[in-house]
VEXROGU-301226 format. One record per residue: z negated, x negated, y negated of N, C-alpha, C in turn. Coordinates in steps of 0.2 Angstrom, whole numbers, plus 5000, padded with zeros to 4 digits. Atoms other than C-alpha are relative to their C-alpha. Layout:
// VEXROGU-301226
ZXYZXYZXY/...
//
This chain:
// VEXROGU-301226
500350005007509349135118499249995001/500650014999507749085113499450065003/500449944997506149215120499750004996/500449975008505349215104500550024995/499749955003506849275096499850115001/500149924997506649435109499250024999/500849984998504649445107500150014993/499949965006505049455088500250084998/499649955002506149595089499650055004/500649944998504949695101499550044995/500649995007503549665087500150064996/499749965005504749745075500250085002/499849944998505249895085499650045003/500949984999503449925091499850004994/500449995006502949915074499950064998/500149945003503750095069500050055007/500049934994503650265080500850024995/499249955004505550335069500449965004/499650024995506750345080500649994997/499450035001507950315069500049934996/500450065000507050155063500149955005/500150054994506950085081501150014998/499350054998508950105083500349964996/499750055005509450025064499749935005/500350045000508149875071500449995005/499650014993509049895089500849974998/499250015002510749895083500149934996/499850075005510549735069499949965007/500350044997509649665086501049965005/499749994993511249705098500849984996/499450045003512649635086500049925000/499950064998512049475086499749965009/500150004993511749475105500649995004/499250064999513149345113499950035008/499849984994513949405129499449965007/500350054993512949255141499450045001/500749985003511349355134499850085002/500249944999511549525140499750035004/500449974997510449555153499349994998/500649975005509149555139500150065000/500249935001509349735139499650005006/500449964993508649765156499149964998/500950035004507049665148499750084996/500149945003507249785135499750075000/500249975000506849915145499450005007/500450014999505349825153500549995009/499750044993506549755170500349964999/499650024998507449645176500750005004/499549974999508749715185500250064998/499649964999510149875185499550055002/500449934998509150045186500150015008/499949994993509850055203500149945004/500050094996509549865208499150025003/500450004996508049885222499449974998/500750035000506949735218499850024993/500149985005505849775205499149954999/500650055002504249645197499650015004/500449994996502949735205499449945002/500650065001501449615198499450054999/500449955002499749725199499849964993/500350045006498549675184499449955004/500550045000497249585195500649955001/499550064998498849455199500049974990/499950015006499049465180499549964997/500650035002497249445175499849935003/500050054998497449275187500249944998/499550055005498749215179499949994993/500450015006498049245161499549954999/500450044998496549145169500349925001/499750075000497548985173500349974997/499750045005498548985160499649964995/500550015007497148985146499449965001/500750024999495648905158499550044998/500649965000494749035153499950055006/500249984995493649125168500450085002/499849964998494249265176499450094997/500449965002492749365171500050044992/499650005009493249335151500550055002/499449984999494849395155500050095002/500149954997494249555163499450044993/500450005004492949585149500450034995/499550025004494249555135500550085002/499749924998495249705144499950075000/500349945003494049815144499850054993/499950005008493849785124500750034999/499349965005495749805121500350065003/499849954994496249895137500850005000/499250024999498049805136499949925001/500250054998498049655145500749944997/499550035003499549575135499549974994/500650045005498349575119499749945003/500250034998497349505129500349925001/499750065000498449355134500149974995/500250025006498649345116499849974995/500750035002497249325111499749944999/500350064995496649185124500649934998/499550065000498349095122499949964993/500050005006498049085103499549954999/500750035001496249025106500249915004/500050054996496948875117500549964997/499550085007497748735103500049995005/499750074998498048595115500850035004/499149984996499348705124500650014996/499250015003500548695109500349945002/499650074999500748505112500449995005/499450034993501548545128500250045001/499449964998502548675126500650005000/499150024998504448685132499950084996/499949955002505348805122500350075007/499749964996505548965132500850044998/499549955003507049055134500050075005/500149974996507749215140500149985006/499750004993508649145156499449975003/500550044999507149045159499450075003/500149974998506049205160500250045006/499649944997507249315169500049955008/500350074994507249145181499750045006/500750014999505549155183499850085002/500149944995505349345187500450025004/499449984994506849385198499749985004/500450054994505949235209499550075004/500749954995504349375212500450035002/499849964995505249515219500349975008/499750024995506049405234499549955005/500650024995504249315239499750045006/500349964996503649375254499649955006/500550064994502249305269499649974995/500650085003500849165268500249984995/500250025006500449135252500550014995/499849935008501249275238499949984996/500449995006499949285229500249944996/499950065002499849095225500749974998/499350015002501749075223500350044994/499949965006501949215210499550004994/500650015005500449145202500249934995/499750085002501348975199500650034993/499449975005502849065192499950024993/500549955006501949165180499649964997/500550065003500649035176500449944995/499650045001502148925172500250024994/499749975006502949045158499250014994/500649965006501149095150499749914997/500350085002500748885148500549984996/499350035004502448875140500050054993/499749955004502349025129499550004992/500550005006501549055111499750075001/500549945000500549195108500250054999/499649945002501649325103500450015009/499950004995502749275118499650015006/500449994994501449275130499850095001/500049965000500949445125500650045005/499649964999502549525128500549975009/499949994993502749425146499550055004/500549954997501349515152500350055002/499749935000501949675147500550015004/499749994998503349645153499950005010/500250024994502649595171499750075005/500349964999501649735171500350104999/499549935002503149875165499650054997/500449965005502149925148500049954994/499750055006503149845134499750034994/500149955006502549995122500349994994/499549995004503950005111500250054998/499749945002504650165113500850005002/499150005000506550115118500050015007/499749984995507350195130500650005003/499250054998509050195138500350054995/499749985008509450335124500149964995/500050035005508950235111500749945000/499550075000510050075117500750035000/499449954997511450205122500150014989/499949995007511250245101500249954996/500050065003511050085095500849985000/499350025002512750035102500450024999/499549965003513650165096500049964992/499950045008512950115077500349934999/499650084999513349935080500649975001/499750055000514849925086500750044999/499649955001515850105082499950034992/499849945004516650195068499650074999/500049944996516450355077499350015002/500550024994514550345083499950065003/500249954996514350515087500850015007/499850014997515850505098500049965006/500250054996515450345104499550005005/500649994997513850395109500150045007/499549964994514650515121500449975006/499550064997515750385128499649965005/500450054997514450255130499350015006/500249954995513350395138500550025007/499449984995514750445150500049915007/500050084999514850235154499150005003/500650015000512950215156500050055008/500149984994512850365170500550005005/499550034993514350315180499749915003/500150084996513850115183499249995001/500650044998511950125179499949934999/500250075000512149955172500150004989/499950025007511649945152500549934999/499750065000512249745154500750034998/499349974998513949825159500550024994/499949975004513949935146500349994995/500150045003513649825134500849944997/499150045001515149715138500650035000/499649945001516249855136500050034993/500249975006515549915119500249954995/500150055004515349755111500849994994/499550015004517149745105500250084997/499849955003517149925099500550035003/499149984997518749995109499550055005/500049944996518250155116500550015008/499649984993519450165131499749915004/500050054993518749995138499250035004/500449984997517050095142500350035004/499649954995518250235149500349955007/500050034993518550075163499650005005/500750014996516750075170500150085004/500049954997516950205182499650025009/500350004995516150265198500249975007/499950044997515950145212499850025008/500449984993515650185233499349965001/500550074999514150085235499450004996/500350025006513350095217499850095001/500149915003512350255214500250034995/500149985006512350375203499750074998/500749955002511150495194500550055002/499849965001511450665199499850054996/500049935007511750825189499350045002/500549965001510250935185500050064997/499949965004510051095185499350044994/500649945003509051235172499850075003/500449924997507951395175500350064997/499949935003508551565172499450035004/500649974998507251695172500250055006/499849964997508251805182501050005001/499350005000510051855189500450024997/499649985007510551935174500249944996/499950055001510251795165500449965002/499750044998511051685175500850015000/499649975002512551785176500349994992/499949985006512551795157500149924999/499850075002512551595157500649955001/499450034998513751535167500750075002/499449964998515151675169499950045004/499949984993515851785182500850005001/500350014994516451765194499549925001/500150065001515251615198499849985009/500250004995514851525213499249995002/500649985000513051585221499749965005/500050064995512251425233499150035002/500550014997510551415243499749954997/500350065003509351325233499449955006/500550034997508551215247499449984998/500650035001506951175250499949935003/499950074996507250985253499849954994/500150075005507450815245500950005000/499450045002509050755236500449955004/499550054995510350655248500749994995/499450035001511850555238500149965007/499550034996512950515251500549974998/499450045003514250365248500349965009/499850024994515350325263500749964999/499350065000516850165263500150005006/499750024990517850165281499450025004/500549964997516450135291499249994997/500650005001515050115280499850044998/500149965004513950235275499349984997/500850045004512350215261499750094998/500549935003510950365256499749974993/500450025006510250365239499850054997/500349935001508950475233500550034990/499949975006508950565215499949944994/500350035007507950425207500449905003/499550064999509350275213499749965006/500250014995508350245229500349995006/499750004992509250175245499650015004/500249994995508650245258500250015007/499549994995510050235271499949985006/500149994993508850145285499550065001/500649934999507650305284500550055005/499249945001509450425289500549975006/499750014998510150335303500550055005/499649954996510750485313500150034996/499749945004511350575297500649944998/499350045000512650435294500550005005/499449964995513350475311500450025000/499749955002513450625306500549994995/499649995004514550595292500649965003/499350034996515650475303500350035002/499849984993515850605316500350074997/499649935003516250765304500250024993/499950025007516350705288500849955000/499450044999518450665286500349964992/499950055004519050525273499949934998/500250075002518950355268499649984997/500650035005517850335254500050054997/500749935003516650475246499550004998/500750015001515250515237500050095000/500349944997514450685243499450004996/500649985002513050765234499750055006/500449984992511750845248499250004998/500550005002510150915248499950015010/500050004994509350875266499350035001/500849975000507950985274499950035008/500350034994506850985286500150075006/500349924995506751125304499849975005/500450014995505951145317500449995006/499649984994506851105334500050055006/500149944995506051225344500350084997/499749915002506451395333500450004998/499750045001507551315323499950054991/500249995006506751375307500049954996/499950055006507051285291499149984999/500750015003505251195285499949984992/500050035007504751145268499949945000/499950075003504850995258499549955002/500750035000502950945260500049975009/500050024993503250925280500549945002/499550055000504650825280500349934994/499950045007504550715263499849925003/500250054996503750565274500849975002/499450044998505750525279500349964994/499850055003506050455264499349954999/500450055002504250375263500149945006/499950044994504450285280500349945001/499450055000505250125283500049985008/500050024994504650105300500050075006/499949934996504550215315500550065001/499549975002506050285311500450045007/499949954993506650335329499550075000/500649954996504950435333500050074993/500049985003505250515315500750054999/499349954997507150575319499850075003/500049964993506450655334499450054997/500649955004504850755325500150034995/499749955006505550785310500850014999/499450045001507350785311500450074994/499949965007508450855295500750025003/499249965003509950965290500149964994/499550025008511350895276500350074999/499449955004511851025266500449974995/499850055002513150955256500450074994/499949935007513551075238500449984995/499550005004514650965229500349935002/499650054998515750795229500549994994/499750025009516250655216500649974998/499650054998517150555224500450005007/499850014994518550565236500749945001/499550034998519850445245500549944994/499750045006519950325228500050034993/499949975005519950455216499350044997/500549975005518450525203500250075000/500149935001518050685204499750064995/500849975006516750705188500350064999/499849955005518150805179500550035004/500149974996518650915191499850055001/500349944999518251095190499650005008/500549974995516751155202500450035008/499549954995518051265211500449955006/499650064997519251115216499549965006/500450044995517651015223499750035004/500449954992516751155233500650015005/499450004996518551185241500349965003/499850054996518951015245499050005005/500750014995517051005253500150065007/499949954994517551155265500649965003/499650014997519051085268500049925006/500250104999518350865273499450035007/500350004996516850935282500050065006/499849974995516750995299499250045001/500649975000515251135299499649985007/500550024995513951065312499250024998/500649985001512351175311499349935003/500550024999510751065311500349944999/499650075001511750915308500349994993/499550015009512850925291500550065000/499649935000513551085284500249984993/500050015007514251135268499450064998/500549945001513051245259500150064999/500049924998512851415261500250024994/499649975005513951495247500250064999/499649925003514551665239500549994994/499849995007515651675224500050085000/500149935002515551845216499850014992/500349985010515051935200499750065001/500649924998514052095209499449974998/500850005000512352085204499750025004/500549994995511752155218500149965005/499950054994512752055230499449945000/500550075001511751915222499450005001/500649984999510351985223499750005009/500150024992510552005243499849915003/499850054996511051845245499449964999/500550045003509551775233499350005007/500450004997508351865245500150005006/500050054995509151805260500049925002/500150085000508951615256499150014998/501050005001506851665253499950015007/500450004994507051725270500049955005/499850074997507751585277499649954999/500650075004506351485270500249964996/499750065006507351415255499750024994/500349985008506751395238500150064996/499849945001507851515230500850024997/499349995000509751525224500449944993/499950055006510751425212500850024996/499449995002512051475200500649964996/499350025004513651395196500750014995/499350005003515151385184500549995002/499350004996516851395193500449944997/499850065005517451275180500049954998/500450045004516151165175500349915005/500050074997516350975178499449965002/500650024997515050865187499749964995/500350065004513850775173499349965001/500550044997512950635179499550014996/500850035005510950625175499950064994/500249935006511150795164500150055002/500249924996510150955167500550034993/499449985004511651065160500050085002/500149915003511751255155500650045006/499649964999513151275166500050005010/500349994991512251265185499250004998/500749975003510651375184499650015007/500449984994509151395198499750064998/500649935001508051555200499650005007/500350014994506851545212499150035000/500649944999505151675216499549984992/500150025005504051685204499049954999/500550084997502751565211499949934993/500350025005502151455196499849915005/500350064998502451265200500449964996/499750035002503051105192499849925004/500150054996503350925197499749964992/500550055005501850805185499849945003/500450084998501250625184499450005001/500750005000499750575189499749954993/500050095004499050445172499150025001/500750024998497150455177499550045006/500549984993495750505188499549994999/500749995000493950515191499549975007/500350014994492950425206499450085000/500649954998491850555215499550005004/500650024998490250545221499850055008/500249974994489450595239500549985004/499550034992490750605254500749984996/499150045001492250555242499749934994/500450045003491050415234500749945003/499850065001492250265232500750024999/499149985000493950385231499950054993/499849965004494650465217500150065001/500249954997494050625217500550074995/499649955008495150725200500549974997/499450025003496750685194500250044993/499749975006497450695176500950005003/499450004998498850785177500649994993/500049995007500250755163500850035002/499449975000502050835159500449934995/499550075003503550705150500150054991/499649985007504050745129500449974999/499450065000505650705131500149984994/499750035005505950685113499549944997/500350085002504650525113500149975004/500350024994504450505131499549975002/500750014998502750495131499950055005/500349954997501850565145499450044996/500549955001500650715139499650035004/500449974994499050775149500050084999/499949924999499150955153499150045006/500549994994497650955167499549975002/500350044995496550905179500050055006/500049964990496550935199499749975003/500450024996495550915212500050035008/500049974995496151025224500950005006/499250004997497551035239500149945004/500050074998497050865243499350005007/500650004994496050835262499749944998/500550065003494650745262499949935006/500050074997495150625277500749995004/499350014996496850565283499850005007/500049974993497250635301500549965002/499450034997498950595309500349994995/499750045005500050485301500650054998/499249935003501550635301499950064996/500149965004500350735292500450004994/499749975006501250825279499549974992/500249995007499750835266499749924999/500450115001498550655259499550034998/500749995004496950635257499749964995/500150055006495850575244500249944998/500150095000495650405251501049975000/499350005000497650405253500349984994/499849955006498150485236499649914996/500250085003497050315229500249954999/499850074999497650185237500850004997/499549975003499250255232500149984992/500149995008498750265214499749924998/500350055003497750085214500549964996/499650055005499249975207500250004995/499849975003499450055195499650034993/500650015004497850065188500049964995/500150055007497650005168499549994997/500650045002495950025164499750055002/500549984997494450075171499449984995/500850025004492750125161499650055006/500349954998491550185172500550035008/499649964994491950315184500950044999/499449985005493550365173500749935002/499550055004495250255175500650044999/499549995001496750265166500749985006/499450024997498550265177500650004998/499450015003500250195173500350085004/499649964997501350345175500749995004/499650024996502250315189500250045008/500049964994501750435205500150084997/500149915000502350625205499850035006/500349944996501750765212500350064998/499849945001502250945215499150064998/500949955003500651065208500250084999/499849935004500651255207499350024997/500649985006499451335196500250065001/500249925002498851515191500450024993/499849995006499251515175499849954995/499950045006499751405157499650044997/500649995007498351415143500349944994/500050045006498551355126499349944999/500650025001497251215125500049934996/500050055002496551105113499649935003/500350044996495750985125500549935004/499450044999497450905131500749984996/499650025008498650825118500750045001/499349965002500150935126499950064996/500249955003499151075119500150065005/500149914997499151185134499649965007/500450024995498151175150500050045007/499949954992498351235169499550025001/500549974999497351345176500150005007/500050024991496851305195500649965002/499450024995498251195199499849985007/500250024993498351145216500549945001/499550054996499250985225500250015005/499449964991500651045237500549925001/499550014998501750895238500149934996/499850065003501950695234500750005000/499249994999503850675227500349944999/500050075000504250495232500950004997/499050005001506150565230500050014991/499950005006505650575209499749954998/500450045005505250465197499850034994/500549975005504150495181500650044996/499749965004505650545170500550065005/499849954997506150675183499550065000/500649965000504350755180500150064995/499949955002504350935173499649954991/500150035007504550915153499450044997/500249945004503550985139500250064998/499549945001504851095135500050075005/500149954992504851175155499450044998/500749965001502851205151500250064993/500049965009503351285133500450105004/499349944998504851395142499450045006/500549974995503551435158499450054996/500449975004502351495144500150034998/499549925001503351625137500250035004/499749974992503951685153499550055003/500649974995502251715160499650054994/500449935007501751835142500350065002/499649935001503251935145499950035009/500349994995502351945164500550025004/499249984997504151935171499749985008/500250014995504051955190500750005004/499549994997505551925199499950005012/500150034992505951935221499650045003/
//
């Protein structure tokens, strides 16, 4: 299809903030949207590929502001100038493109494949001469494109389409489009969406309306898939009261999420946020060859870190570097080497397991895995309905160094990608949340040329705009020591943050939300200073979470529910 079709219907769907506005506009859009055409959606939500497809654009904005610059022949300085006036470098393109008549006489009509082309190409560049190669590409579409279009490549380059459409929204849209039943549908199409992870997919499945051919897309060994999430109970009563009795009572680790998928003899890791990370983990795949019984599996796991010498479990912060690592990977087996606990199971020997009572899949996990302490266990489990038992057991996973207990429903079936009422955490009453970073502050003196204060912000899931909640400036060293250090420093924490920089006035810039943090604080305040309308008191930085992504980041809702919690000065542990 043409790419001024799709640059129109952004316009249009960017026009309003009503969400039921954007799905009518989404929906007219996705009816006349021809089968050849459907990986238009992953445009749509600012990609090119499947959520759980690896490569990803990854264009900073000086590469942008480059290509802006050649397309238009205007200087690089303009360009930079012009940015700072709009502080969206798509305008910008805009603008400049609009101001350059002679480039209509020589424009090819763009299309989507033509696009999608041209960006897939950047992710697979790599060595002597990138930069200049991905500037060609890109240079190529912006000399070709109108004003409007050019806009809305940018953005797209840059993953800041500003729209407002989400994978709900598209999720709702093709219920209206192409069902009867959209509430039903919706359900359906949702269901289909977190088993493949492939809106495309989806798509060609919806399109004829027939509800059972979604119900084909099913879970695949190989292909991620988002895991379940749970909610907070204030205490064991509560928790109790949520999911039943008798329930089963687990060890809430203090780790990082491990998806395990293993075919004959392959085995793949994949964090929480659809990240392979299977060369990080080569001696935890062994493990699953050597005690792990079955042919094909997908294993839910939460992997954490001890010490070899006491054999003391560690925290998350010390050992979080095995998923950042790509190299060194021997040296880092051997210094930090991990436990799989492994708590639930989706997938066994050709058969789905979503809908399958809790019961069935903790019992098949007892029964597959061969318990191997320091290597791969099942996790540490009770079923019961005593309240005191539980109560033991909560403050024996604190002593053990774990976060703190988790409770499940004996019943419940697995639901991908949804934090669900019927598996609940309880864990001290220690005052922390995972937030994004979306700005910063240069500092002056010994941190002169490093970001010295982070804005912190929480997610409002029912816009998914990020909200500022903060500022930090603590928790953070002031100069990187050894590379297996646990914590970052300023100058670290920056570099970290530069790509992602949108605009800069002064000592102040703006950052795409893109990097999480773990932060504990003293205490939530009501504040009019930050548009969530509350504000942290002391937070501190305990922990980069390479294993979340932004929409894993504690909501507004979490901050609202913590707010009330800490009135009723509940102290649990």
């Amino acid at each position: 299809m043409k790419y001024l079709e799709l640059a129109e219907f952004y316009k249009e769907a960017g026009s309003t903030t009503k969400r039921l506005e954007k799905i009518r506009i989404l929906s007219d859009f996705l009816k006349k949207l021809q089968e050849k055409d459907k990986d238009v959606l992953y445009l749509m939500l600012g990609d090119i590929y499947p959520e759980y497809d690896e490569k990803r654009i990854g264009i900073s904005n000086q590469i942008a502001i480059k290509a802006i610059s050649k397309a238009t022949g205007v200087d690089e300085k303009t360009v930079v100038h012009e940015w700072k006036e709009v502080g969206d470098l798509g305008k910008v393109a805009e603008k400049l493109i609009s101001k350059k008549k002679q480039a209509t006489l020589h424009r090819h009509v763009l299309t989507t494949e033509k696009i999608l082309e041209n960006l897939r190409k950047l992710p697979e560049l790599e060595g002597k001469g990138t930069v200049g190669k991905k500037l060609l590409l890109i240079t190529e579409l912006l000399a070709s494109a109108s004003p409007l279009e050019a806009m809305y490549i940018v953005r797209t380059l840059l993953a800041d389409l500003r729209m407002g459409i989400k994978e709900s929204t598209i999720r709702d849209a093709m219920a209206v489009a192409f069902f009867q039943d959209k509430k039903e549908a919706s359900k359906k199409i949702q269901d289909a969406i977190d088993k493949s992870n492939d809106l495309a997919a989806v798509f060609d499945a919806a399109k004829h309306g027939k509800l059972n051919e979604l119900g084909k897309l099913h879970l695949e060994v190989g292909k991620p898939i988002k895991a379940m999430l749970a909610q907070k109970a204030k205490n064991i009563h509560e928790a109790f009261e949520a999911v039943g009795k008798p329930c089963a009572i687990e060890y809430k680790y203090d780790g990082f999420r491990l998806i395990i998928h293993k075919k004959a003899n392959q085995v793949i890791f994949f964090t929480r946020r659809l990240e392979n990370v299977t060369k990080q983990f080569p001696e935890v795949a062994e493990y699953v060859k050597k005690y792990v019984t079955g042919d094909s599996l997908i294993l839910d796991s939460e992997a954490v870190g001890f010490d070899k010498k006491t054999g003391e479990y560690k925290p998350f912060q010390e050992i979080s570097q095995r998923i950042r690592r790509k190299y060194d990977i021997e040296k880092l087996q051997n210094e930090l080497p991990i436990e799989i606990n492994v708590f639930d199971i989706l997938y066994y020997n050709g058969k789905s397991l979503l809908n399958e009572p809790f019961e069935k899949r903790t019992a098949l996990i007892k029964k597959i895995i061969k318990n191997h302490p320091y290597k791969i266990i099942h996790a540490k489990q009770i079923i019961t309905s005593d309240e005191t038992k539980a109560e033991e057991f909560y403050k024996q996973a604190l002593k053990n160094n774990q976060e703190g207990v988790m409770f499940k429903n004996l019943q419940a079936f697995y639901q991908p990608g949804n934090r669900v009422g019927h598996m609940l955490k309880i864990k001290p009453a220690e005052k922390d949340l995972d937030l994004v970073i979306t700005g910063g502050e240069y500092g002056t003196g010994k941190r002169f040329g490093w970001l010295s204060s982070f804005i912190l912000s929480c997610k409002d899931e029912k816009t998914g705009k990020f909200l500022e909640i903060g500022k930090m400036g603590t928790g953070i060293k002031e100069k990187a020591t050894e590379e297996t250090d646990s914590h970052i420093s300023f100058n670290e924490l920056t570099e970290k943050l530069k790509p992602y920089f949108i605009e800069e006035k002064g000592k102040t810039v703006k950052i795409k939300p893109k990097i999480v943090i773990s932060v504990t604080y003293q205490e939530i305040q009501h504040s009019p200073n930050y548009n969530s309308g509350f504000a942290l008191r002391f937070p501190r930085f305990t922990a980069l979470r390479p294993d979340k992504s932004p929409n894993d980041a504690s909501t507004l809702k979490d901050v609202e529910k913590d707010f009330e919690n800490q009135k009723r000065n509940w102290k649990y542990g």
